[in-house]
C-alpha positions in Angstrom: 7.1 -34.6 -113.9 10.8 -35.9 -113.1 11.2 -38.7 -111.7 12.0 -37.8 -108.1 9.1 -36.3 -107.8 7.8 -39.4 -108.6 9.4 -41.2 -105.8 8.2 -38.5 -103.2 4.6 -39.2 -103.9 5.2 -42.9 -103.7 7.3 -42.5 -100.4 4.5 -41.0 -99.2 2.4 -43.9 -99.5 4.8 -46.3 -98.0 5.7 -44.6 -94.7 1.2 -44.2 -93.9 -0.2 -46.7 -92.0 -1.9 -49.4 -93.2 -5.5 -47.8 -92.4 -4.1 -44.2 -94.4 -2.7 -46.5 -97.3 -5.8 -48.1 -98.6 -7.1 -44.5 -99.2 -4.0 -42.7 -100.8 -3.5 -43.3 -104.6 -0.7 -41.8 -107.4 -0.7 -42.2 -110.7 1.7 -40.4 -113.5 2.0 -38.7 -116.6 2.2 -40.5 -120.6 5.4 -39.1 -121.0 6.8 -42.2 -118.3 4.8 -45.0 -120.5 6.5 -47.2 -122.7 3.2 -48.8 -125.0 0.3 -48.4 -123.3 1.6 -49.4 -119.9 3.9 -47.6 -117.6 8.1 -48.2 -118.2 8.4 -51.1 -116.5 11.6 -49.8 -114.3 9.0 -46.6 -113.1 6.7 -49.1 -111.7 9.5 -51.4 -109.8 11.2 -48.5 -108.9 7.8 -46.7 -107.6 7.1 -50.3 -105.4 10.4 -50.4 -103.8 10.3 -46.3 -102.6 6.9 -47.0 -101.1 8.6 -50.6 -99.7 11.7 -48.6 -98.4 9.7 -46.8 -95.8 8.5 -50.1 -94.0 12.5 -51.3 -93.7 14.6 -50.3 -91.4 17.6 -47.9 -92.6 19.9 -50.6 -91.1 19.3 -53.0 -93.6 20.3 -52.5 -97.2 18.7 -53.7 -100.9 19.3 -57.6 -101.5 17.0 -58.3 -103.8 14.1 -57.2 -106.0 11.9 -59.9 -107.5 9.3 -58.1 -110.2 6.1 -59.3 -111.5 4.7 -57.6 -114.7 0.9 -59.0 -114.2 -1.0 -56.5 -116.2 -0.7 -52.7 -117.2 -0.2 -49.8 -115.3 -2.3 -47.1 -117.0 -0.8 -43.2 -117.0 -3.1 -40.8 -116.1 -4.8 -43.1 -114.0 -5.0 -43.1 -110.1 -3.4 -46.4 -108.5 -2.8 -47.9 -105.3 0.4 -49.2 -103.6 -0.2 -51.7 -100.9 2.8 -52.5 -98.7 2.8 -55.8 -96.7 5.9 -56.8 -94.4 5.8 -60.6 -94.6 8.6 -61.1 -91.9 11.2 -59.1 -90.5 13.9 -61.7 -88.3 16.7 -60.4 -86.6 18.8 -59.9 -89.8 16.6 -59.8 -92.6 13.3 -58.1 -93.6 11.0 -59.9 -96.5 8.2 -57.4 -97.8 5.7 -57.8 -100.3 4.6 -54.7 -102.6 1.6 -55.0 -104.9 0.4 -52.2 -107.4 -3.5 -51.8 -108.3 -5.5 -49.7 -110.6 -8.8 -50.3 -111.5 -9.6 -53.0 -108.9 -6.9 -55.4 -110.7 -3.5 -56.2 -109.7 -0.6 -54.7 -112.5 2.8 -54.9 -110.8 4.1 -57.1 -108.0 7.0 -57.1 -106.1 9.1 -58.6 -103.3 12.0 -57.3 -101.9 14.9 -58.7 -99.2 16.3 -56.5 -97.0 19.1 -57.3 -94.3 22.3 -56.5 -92.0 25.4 -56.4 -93.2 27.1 -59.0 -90.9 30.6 -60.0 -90.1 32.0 -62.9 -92.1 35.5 -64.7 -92.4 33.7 -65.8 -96.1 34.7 -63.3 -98.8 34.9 -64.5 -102.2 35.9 -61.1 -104.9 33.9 -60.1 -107.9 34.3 -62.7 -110.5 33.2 -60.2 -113.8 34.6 -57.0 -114.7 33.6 -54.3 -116.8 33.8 -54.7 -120.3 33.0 -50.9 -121.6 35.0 -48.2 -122.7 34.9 -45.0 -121.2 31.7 -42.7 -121.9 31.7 -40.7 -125.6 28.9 -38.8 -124.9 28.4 -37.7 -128.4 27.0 -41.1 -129.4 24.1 -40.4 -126.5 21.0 -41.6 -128.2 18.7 -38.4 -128.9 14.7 -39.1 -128.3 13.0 -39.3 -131.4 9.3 -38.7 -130.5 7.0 -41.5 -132.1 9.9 -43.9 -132.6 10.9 -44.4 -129.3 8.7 -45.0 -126.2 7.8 -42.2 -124.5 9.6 -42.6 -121.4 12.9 -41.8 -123.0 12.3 -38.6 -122.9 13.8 -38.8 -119.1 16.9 -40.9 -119.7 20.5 -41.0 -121.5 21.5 -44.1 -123.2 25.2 -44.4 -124.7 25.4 -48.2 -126.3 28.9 -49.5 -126.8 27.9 -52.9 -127.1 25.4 -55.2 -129.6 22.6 -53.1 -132.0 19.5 -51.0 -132.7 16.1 -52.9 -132.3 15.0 -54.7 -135.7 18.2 -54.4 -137.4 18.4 -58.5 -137.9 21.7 -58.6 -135.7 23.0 -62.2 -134.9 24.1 -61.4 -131.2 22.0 -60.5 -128.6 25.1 -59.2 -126.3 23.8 -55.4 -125.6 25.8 -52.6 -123.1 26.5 -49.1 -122.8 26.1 -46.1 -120.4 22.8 -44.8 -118.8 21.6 -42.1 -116.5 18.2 -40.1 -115.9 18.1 -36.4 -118.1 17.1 -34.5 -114.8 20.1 -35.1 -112.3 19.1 -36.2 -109.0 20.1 -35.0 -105.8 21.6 -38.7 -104.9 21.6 -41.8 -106.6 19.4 -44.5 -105.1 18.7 -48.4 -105.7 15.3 -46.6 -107.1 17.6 -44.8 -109.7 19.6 -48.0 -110.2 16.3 -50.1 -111.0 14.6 -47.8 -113.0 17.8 -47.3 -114.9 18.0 -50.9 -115.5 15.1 -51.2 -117.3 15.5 -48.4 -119.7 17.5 -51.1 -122.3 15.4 -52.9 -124.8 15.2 -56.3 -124.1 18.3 -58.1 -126.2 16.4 -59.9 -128.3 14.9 -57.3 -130.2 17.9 -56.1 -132.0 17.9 -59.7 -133.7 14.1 -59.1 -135.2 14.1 -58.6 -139.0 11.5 -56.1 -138.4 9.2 -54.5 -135.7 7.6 -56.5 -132.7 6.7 -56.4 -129.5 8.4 -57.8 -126.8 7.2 -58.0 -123.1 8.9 -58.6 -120.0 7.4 -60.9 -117.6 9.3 -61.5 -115.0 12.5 -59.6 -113.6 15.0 -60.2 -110.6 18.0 -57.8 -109.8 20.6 -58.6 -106.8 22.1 -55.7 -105.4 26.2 -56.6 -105.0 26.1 -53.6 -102.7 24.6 -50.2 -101.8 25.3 -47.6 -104.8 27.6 -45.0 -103.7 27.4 -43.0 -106.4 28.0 -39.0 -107.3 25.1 -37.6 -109.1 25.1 -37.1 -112.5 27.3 -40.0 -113.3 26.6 -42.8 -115.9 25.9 -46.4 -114.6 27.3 -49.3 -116.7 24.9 -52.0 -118.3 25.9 -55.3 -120.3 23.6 -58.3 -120.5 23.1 -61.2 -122.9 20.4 -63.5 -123.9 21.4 -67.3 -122.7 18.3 -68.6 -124.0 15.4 -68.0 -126.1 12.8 -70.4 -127.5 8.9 -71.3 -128.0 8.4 -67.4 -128.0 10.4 -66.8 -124.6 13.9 -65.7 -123.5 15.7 -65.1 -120.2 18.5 -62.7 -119.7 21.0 -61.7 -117.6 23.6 -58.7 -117.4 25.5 -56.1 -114.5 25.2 -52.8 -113.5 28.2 -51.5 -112.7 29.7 -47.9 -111.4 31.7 -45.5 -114.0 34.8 -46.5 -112.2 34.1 -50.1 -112.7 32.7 -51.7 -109.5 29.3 -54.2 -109.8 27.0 -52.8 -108.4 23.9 -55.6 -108.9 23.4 -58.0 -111.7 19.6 -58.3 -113.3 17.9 -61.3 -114.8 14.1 -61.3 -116.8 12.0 -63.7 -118.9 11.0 -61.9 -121.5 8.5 -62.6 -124.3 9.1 -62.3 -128.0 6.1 -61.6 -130.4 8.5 -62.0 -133.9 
């Protein structure tokens, strides 16, 4: 199952009614799980489709706020319960909450709004630090050493190094897009994507751990305008880790350069 197909069923859930959604449930295949859980940019992705339905087309993608409270099981039916907190003249605040099994796995919490006129415009600061695509150093999936859900995406790393090689950096970047080309590029497709890196820290372990991310926040800089099929840019760094936790931050940009969100997470470390 591709990910679009994905996103239809969980569409579906957001534009019922409230009475409909309680009854309707999804749930998705191994192949998208990364551990025992679901790929943690499947899940927030999977919230903000069913969220999108509830917002008016008017108002773009802010910001995504993501709370990893438990696991999301494959194979499993789930529930996706949409809540619109307030919606003002300008803006739209809506809460999204994932459950399975009668527990709570995924939350999220999304900001919608106008664009507005403003004499305050202040240019991008950062700027694209990659070189163009080589698509001959495209990771391939190697089953039972990589999680399962990278079956479904391309990752081309320019920057930093492979998990539990003992690096002393923890800058990481490269190129990324899904395997099966959608029909348009989405903030769905730009979340999901997101997540597909390994958390920086892990290419400083000396040898295999876990790591876990708890918390995650992207801003959207503006609404992707993208052509299908092309490769979204990804650096982030690691300003802080200690006591067993680190947060991160890094940008998405186009393939012609322009930021298109920036991401932040708390991850933790289990070295």
């Amino acid at each position: 199952m591709h990910f679009d197909q994905l996103l239809e069923q969980a569409a579906k859930i957001g534009q019922s009614d409230k009475i409909e959604q309680s009854a309707l449930t999804m749930q998705f295949p191994e192949n998208w799980c990364q551990g025992r859980t679901a790929f943690g940019g499947l899940s927030a992705a999977l919230l903000y489709q069913a969220i999108r339905g509830k917002v008016n087309n008017d108002r773009r993608l802010l910001s995504l706020s993501t709370n990893f409270v438990g696991p999301l099981l494959a194979d499993t039916p789930f529930s996706l319960y949409v809540e619109v907190l307030r919606e003002g003249k300008n803006s739209t605040q809506v809460l999204a909450k994932a459950i399975q099994n009668e527990q709570v796995a995924v939350i999220v919490q999304a900001c919608f709004a106008k664009n507005r006129e403003s004499a305050i415009n202040v240019p991008v600061s950062k700027s694209l630090g990659l070189s163009p695509v080589n698509e001959r150093y495209t990771l391939p999936f190697i089953k039972g050493q990589m999680p399962e859900f990278f079956q479904h995406v391309d990752l081309c790393p320019q920057q930093g190094a492979m998990p539990f090689t003992g690096a002393d950096t923890s800058h990481l970047g490269g190129w990324m897009r899904l395997k099966h080309t959608p029909e348009t590029i989405t903030e769905a497709h730009v979340i999901a994507l997101t997540d597909a890196w390994p958390p920086t820290l892990l290419q400083m372990f000396k040898q295999p751990g876990p790591a876990s991310s708890m918390s995650w926040y992207l801003e959207f800089v503006q609404s992707p305008n993208l052509t299908p099929g092309e490769w979204l840019g990804f650096e982030a760094i690691t300003h802080h880790s200690k006591d067993g936790y680190g947060l991160e931050d890094g940008c998405i940009w186009s393939q012609s350069g322009e930021l298109i969100a920036l991401t932040r997470q708390t991850v933790a470390v289990f070295d």
